[in-house]
N, C-alpha and C positions, 0 to 999 in steps of 0.2 A: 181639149175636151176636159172641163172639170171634174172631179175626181168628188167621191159620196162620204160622207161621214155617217156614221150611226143614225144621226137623226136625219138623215136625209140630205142634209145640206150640205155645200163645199168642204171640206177640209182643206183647211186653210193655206193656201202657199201649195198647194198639190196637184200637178197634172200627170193626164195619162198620156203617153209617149209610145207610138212603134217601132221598138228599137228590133234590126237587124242583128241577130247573132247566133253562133254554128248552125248557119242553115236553117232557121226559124223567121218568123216574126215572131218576138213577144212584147206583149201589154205589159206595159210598166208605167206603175206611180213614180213620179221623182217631184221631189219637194225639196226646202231647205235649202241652206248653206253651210260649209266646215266640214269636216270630216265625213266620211262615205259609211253609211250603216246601209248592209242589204239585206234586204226581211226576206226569207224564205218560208212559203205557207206550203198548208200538210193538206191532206183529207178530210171533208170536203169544204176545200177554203178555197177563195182564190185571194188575190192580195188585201183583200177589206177586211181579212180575219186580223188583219192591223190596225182596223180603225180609228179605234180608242187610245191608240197608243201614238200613233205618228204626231199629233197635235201638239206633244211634248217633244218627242224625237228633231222634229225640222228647226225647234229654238237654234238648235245648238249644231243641228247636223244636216248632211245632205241625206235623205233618206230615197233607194231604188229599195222599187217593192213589186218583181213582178208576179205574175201568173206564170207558173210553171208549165214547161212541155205540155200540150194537149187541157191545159185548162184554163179556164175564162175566155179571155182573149187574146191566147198566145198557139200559135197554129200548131194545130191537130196534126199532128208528124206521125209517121208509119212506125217510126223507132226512133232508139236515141232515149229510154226512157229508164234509163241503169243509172246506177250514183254515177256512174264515171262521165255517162252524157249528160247528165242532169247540171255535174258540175262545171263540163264546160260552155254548157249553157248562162252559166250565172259568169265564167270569167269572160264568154264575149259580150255580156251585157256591159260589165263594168266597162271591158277594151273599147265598148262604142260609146261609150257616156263619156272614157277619160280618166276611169279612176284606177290608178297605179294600185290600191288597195283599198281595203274594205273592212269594216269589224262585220262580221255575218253572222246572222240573229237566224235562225231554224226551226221551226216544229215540225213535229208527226214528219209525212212524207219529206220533209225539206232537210229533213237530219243528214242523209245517206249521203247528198251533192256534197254538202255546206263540209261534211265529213273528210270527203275525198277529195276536194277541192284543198282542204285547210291541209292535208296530208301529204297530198303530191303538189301543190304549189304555194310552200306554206309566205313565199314573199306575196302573196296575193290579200294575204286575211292578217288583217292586222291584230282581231280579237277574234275569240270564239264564244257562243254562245246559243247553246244546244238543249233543245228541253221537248220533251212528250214523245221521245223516237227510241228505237234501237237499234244497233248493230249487227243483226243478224246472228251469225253464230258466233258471234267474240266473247271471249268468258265476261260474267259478271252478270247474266241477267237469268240465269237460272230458274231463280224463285220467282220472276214474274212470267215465266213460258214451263212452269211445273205441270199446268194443266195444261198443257199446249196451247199454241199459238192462239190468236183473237178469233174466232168463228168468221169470221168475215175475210179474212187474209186468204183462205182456201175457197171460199166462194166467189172473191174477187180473181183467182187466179188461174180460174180455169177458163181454157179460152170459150168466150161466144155465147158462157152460160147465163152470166150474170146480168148482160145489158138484154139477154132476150124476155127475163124473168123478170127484169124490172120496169121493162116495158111500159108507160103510162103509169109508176106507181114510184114515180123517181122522187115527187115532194112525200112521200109517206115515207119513202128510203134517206132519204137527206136529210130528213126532220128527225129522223129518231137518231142519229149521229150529232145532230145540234143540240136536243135535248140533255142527252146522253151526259155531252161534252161539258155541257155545262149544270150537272146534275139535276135537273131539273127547271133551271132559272131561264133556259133558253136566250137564244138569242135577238137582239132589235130585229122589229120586222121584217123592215128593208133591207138588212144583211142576209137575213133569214132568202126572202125573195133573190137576193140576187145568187144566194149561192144555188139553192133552184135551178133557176135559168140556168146557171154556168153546167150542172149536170142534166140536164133534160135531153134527151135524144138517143137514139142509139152511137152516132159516133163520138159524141160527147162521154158518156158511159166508157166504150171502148178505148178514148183515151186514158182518163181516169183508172181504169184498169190494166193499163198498157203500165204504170209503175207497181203495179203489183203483181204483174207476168214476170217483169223483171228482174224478182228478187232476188232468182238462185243468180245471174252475173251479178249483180250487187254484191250478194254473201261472199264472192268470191275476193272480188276487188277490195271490202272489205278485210281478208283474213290477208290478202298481198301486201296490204296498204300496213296491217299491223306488224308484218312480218320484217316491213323493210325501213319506216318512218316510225317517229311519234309527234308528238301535237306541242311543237315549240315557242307557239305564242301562249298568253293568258288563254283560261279557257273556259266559261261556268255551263255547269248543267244546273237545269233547271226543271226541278219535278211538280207532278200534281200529282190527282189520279188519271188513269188507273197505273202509270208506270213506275210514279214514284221515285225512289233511286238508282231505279236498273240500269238508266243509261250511265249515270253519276259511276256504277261501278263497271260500268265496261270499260268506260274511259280511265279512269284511276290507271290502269298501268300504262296507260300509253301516251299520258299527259304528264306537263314537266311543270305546268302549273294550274292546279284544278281547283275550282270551289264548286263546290256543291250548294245547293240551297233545294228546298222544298216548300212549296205554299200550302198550307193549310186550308183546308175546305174549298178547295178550289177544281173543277172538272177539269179533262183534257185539253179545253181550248181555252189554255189559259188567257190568253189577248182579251177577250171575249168575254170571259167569266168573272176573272180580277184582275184588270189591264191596272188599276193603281198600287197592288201588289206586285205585280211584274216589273212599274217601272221602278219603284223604291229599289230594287233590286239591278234591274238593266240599266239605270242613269248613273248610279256614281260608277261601275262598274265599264261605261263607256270613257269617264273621265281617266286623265292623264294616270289618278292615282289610282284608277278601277281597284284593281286587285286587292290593295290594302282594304280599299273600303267594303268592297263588297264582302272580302271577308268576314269585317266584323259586325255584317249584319245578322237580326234575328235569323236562326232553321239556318244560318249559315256556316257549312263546312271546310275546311280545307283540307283537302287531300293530294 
């Protein structure tokens, strides 16, 4: 089944695959050759919030890009939707593709797996690369949860309320997060449309907020995961708005090689909004020399 690009058309070298893994089916993009990068997409994305991006990625790489637990086309599970199952979901994808390991690319929702994942099985992820998400209660993100948490995080987490209230009002609800995301400039239509559909329904919604019931086991696994590991491969965060460098400083103590970078006028979804600024930033940093180089690019940190 070929697989959409922004403008509607194939994306080149890219199909979707149902891969068997803990107990799921999931919908997975797999394209390219070389080296294994796996895209992990956040709220409300499913894997085409890649779009822009993979076209470059597959030159040089093999790239898995699926739909997470309970969204697009990967099955609607009862549970299983905590960083901890989320991450062993992404390590049976790669165990049924083949890949011994992975550089893992993460936004918003896909932060938490890609987190715990790189934390309790760090021979699995060869690179890290982290951006639009936080850590729940891990220090460093202070001044971006000063006003408490995103209005939406408590309305997503109450059971049964949110998919009842959105009821038929689900493209009014998706669209103002796409808009949002990318300050205005919105996103291609057909991505727009498809992320839609992927939300529309009450059990579609219910899954979707099935990771954000989750969070308190997440927050915990999190503070375990800091308590007992740290983050031993390279590892770059990567800010917009509205997070910035919150994540950049949660990670800072528990990384052994961090750069930070931050894009300029750029909304939360970053793929989406400035996918040519992401890759100037994500390509030399997949290469042999990532680190060196990424560090010495523009808004880049090292910490």
């Amino acid at each position: 089944m070929p697989s959409l690009s922004a403008s509607g058309g194939p994306v080149p070298g890219v199909s979707l695959r149902r891969v068997a893994a803990n107990g799921i089916e999931a919908n997975v993009a797999v394209g390219g050759h070389g080296p294994a990068v796996l895209l992990l997409h956040g709220f409300p994305h499913t894997w085409r919030v890649w779009t822009e991006v993979v076209p470059e990625l597959v030159r040089h790489h093999r790239v898995i890009a699926p739909d997470l637990r309970g969204l697009g086309g990967t099955t609607r599970a009862a549970g299983g939707y905590d960083a901890a199952g989320l991450a062993a979901d992404a390590e049976g994808i790669l165990d049924a593709l083949g890949e011994e390991s992975a550089t893992v690319v993460a936004i918003d929702a896909g932060v938490p797996p890609a987190f715990i994942l790189a934390m309790r099985r760090p021979h699995r992820v060869r690179r890290l690369v982290l951006m639009e998400g936080t850590l729940g209660p891990l220090p460093g993100a202070e001044d971006f949860f000063a006003d408490g948490p995103p209005w939406w995080f408590g309305f997503h987490r109450v059971p049964g309320l949110a998919e009842t209230v959105l009821a038929g009002h689900e493209a009014e609800y998706i669209g103002w997060f796409l808009a949002a995301g990318t300050r205005g400039r919105r996103v291609p239509r057909d991505i727009h449309d498809d992320f839609v559909r992927a939300y529309t329904g009450s059990d579609a919604l219910r899954s979707a907020f099935a990771h954000y019931r989750a969070a308190p086991a997440s927050a915990r696994q999190f503070q375990d995961a800091a308590a007992s590991s740290r983050l031993t491969m390279p590892t770059l965060a990567v800010g917009a708005q509205p997070v910035g460098d919150a994540l950049e400083r949660q990670l800072r103590p528990l990384a052994d090689d961090l750069t930070g970078h931050l894009i300029e006028d750029c909304g939360h979804i970053i793929p989406l909004d400035r996918p040519e600024e992401l890759l100037s930033v994500l390509m030399p940093f997949l290469g042999s020399d990532g680190s060196r180089r990424a560090r010495t690019g523009a808004g880049s940190r090292v910490v």
